[in-house]
C-alpha positions in Angstrom: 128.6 96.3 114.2 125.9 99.2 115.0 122.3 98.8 113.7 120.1 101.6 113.1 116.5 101.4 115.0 113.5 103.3 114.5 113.6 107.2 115.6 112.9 108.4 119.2 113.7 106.0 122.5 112.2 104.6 125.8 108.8 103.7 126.0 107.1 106.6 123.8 104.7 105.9 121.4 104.1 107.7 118.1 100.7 106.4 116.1 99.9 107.4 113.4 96.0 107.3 112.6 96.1 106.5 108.8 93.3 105.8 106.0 93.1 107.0 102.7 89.2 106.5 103.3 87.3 109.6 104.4 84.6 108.9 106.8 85.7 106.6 108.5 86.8 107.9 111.8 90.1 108.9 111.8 89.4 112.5 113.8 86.9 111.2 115.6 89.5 108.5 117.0 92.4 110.8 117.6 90.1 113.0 119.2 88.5 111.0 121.8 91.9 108.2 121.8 94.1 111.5 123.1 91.7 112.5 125.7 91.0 109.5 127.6 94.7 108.9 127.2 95.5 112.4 128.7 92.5 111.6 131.6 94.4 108.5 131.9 97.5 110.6 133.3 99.6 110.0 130.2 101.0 112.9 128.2 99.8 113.4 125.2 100.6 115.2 121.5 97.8 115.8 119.4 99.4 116.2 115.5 97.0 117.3 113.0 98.5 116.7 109.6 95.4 117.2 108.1 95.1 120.7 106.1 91.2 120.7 106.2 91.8 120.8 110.1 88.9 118.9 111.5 90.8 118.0 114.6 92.0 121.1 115.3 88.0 122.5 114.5 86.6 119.1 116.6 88.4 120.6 120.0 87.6 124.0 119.4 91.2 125.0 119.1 91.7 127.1 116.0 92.6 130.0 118.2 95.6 127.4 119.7 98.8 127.7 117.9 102.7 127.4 118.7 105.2 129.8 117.9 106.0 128.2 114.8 103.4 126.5 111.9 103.7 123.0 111.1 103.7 124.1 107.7 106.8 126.4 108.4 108.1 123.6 110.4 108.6 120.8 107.6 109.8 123.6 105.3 112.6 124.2 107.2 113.8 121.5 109.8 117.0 121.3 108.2 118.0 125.0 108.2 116.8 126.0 111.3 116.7 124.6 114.5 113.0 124.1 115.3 111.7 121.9 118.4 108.4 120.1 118.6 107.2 122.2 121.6 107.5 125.3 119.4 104.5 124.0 117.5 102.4 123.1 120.1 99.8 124.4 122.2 98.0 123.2 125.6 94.3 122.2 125.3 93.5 120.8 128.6 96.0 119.2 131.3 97.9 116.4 129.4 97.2 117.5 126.2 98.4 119.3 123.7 97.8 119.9 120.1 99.9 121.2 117.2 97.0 122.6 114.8 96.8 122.6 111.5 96.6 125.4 108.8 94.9 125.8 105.2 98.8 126.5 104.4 99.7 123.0 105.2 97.7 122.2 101.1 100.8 123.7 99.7 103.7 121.6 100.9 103.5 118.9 99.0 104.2 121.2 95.8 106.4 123.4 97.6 108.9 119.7 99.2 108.6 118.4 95.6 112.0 117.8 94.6 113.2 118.4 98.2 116.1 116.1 100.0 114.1 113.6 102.4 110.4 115.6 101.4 108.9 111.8 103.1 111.2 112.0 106.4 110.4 115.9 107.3 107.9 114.9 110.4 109.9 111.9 111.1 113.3 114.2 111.8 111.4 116.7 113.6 109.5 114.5 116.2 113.3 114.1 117.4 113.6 117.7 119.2 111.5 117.5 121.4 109.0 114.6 120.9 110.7 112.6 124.2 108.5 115.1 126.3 105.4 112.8 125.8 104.1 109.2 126.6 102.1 109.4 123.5 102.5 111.6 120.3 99.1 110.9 117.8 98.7 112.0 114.3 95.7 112.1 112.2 96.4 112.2 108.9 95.0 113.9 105.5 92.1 111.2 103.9 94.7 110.1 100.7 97.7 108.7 100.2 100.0 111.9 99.8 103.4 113.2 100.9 101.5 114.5 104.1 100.4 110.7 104.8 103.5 109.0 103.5 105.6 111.7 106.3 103.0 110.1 109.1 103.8 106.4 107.7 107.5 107.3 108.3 107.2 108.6 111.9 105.1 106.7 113.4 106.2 103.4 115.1 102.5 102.4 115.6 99.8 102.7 112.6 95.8 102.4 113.8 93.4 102.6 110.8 89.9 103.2 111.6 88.1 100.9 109.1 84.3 101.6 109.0 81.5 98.2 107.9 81.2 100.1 104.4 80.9 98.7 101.2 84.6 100.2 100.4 86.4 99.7 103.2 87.9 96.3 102.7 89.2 97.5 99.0 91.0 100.7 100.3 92.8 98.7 103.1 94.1 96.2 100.5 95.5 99.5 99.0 96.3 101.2 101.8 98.5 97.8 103.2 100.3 97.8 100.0 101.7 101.5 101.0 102.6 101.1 104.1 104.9 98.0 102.7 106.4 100.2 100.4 107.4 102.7 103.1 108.5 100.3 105.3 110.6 98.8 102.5 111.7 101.9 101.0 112.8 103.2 105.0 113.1 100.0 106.9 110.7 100.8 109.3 108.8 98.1 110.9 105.7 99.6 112.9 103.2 98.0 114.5 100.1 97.9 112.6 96.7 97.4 114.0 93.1 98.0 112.2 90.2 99.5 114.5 86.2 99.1 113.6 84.3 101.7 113.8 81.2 102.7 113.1 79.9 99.1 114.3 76.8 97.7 114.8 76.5 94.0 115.1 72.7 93.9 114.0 73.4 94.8 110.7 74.7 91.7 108.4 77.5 93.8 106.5 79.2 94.9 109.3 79.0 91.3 110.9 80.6 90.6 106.9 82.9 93.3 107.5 84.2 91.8 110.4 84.9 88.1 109.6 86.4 88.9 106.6 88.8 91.2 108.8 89.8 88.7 111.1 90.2 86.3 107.8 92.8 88.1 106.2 94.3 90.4 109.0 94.9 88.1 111.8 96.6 89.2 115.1 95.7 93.1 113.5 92.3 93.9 114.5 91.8 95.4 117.9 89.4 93.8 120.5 87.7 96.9 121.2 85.0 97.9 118.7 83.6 101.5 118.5 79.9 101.5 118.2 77.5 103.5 116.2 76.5 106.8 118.6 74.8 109.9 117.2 76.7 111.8 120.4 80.3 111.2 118.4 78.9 113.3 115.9 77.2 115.8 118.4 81.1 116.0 119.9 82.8 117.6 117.6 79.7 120.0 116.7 80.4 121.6 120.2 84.4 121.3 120.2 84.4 118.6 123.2 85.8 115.2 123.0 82.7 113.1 123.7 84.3 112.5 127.5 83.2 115.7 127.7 80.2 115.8 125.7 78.7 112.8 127.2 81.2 110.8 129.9 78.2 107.9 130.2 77.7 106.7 126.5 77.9 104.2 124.0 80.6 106.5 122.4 82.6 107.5 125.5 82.7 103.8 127.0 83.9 102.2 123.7 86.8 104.8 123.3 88.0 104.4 127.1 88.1 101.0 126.7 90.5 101.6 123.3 92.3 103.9 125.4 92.7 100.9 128.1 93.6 98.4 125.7 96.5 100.7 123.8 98.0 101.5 127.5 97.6 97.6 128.6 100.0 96.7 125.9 102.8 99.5 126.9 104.4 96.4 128.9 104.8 94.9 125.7 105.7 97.7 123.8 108.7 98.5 126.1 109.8 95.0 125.8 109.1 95.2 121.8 110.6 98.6 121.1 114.7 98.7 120.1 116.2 101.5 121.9 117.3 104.8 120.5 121.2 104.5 120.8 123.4 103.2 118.6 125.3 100.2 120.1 128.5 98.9 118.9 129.8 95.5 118.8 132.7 93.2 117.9 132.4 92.6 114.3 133.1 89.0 113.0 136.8 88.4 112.0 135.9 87.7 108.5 134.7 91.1 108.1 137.9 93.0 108.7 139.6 92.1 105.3 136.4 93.6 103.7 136.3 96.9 105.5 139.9 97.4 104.8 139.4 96.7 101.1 136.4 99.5 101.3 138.6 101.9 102.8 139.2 101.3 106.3 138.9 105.2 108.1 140.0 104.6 111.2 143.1 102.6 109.9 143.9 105.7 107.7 143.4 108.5 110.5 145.2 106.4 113.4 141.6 105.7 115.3 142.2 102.1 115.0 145.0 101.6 116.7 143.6 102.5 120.0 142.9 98.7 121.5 139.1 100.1 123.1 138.0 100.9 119.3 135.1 98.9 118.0 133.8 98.3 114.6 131.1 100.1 113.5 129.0 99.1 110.5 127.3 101.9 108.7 124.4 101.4 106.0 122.7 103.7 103.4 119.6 102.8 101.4 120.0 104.5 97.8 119.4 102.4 95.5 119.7 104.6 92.5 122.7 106.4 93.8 126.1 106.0 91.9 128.3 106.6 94.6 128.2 106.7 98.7 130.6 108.1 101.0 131.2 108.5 104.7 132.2 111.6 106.3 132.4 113.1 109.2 134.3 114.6 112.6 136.4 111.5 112.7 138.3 112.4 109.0 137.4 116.7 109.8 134.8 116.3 107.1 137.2 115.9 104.3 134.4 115.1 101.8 138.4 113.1 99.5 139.9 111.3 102.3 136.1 109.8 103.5 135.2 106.4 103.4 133.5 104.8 100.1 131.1 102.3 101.0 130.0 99.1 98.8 126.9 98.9 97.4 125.2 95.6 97.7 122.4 94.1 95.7 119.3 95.3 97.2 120.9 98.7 96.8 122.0 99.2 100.5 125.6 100.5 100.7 127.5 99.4 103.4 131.1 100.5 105.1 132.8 99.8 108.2 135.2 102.2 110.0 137.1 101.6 113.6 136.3 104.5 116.3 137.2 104.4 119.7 134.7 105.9 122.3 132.5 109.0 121.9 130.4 111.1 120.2 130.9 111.4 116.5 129.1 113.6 114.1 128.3 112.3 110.5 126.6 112.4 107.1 126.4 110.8 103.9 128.1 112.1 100.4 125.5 110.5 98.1 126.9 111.2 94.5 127.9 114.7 95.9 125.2 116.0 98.2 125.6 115.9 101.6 122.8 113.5 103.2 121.9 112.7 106.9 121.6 109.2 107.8 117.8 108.6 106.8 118.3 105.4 109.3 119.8 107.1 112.6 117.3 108.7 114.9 120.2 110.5 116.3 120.8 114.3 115.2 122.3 117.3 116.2 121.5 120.7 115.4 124.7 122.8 114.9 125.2 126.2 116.2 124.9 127.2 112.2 121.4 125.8 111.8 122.6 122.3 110.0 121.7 118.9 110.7 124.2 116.0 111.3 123.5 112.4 112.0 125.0 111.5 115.3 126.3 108.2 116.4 127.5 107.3 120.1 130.4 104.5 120.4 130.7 103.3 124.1 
């Protein structure tokens, strides 16, 4: 059977810098993480997702944009084919940024109602996003459909988490999201919680911390970022602060972050399930069941080719009252495709025979075409629309 991974492949890694929690140092870390990453020879995306824009101010860069608005983007990445490099613009040698606008306060009313309104950045780090080592987003301080879009694409989440008298209560809240995305998506990123704003003299942030490592084991970062009046000075002049001041508290604290997100690359690779969808010999048992569901490949003659394999499709719709599967292999014959079963936790299921190749697809969920919310791979058609791909070897 195929399984369907998280988006994007190789060793790229998409974090997404997340806290409902203003002040706390989101900007400030994706600022000064994605210039001593870029210094570090790795290239970078900078995403501000934010609509107040304070990364895009804190470099400087409001004169920077792409050809196209990320605004415009999430709008319409399904009618038109837009690429990730369209967006962005260069800031320095490694790094790029895709700014943000005022307009972006608009899309959440604008999406409402919209066919995957939560998936939009997810689907559009695809075209184009394999260009860089690292792709960073710093997200709007609350727990909209701007934040819940960075949830979805990111395979690694890093919340800044300030020694405040707050903190520990949002990130109770803010865990409780990101386990409703992942269960609503199933997506399993990485999640890891950074200190900031630390000063180990003062007995609340020492509180802070052991209650940190107390209920979020094996999550909290080694590095600490330390109180320094020259990361607020930074942004003031549009520099990160390896620019601002190189020798610093500030500057030392978020190299050493830098080295310990690329030290665990060799992990990552290891850790990370690739991109393509692999096909395998499905269990004997399972073939009665897949003919009872509608068996597509015994229908169109596929399966009788000896190289065909078994290919186990999945939709999560719970609410839905009826799934099909259609695609190149059936002409996209919305009658003849194949009805999958829905199971208990409201994932429907079907199994068709295919023999090797490249095989465009989407989902008939009670009548509207869907893309595969759990396939990474898409293509763009000549006409503009989007089809979930999947590759049988």
């Amino acid at each position: 059977m195929a399984v369907y991974r998280q988006p994007l492949g190789g060793a790229l890694r998409v974090i997404g810098i997340v806290n409902q929690k203003g002040g706390c140092g989101k900007t400030t870390t994706a600022i000064n993480l994605g210039a001593w990453l870029a210094q570090k020879e790795k290239k970078v995306l900078l995403i501000d997702m934010d609509p107040q824009g304070h990364a895009t101010a804190g470099l400087n860069a409001q004169s920077v944009s792409g050809e196209i608005d990320m605004r415009s983007a999430l709008l319409n990445v399904y009618e038109e084919p837009i690429s990730l490099p369209q967006l962005a613009g260069s800031l320095a040698p490694n790094l790029d940024l895709v700014p943000s606008l005022i307009s972006l306060v608009a899309i959440e009313q604008e999406l409402a109602g919209a066919a995957d309104r939560d998936r939009r950045l997810r689907d559009l780090l695809h075209r184009g996003g394999a260009a860089y080592d690292y792709i960073l987003i710093d997200s709007p301080p609350n727990l909209g459909m701007l934040t819940v879009n960075v949830l979805a694409a990111s395979r690694e989440i890093l919340i800044p988490v300030d020694t405040g008298v707050f903190s520990l209560h949002g990130l109770r809240r803010l865990f409780q999201v990101i386990e409703l995305v992942q269960e609503r998506m199933g997506l399993h990123p990485r999640v890891q919680i950074l200190m900031t704003m630390y000063d180990q003299r003062v007995c609340l942030a020492r509180t802070v911390l052991a209650e940190l490592e107390q209920h979020y084991p094996g999550r909290l970062l080694q590095t600490k970022i330390r109180n320094n009046v020259h990361l607020k000075e930074a942004p003031a002049r549009g520099l990160p602060i390896l620019q601002h001041k190189p020798n610093c508290l500030g500057s030392w604290d978020y190299r050493a972050l830098a080295d310990e997100i690329v030290a665990a690359e060799a992990e990552w690779e290891l850790d990370v399930p690739q991109e393509e969808v692999v096909p395998e010999k499905a269990p004997r048992e399972d073939a009665a069941e897949g003919s009872a569901q509608g068996d597509l490949g015994a229908r169109s003659g596929l399966g009788a080719q000896s190289d065909s394999s078994e290919i186990l499709f999945c939709m999560a719709a719970p609410q839905a009252a009826s799934v099909r599967l259609v695609g190149e292999f059936n002409e996209w014959q919305a009658d003849s495709g194949v009805p999958l079963k829905r199971g208990e936790d409201g994932v429907w299921t079907g199994r068709i025979r295919l023999p090797p190749g490249n095989y465009q697809y989407k989902y008939l969920v009670d009548g509207q075409w869907v893309v595969d919310p759990g396939n990474p791979l898409r293509v763009v058609t000549d006409k503009g629309a989007v089809n979930s791909l999947v590759k049988v070897r």
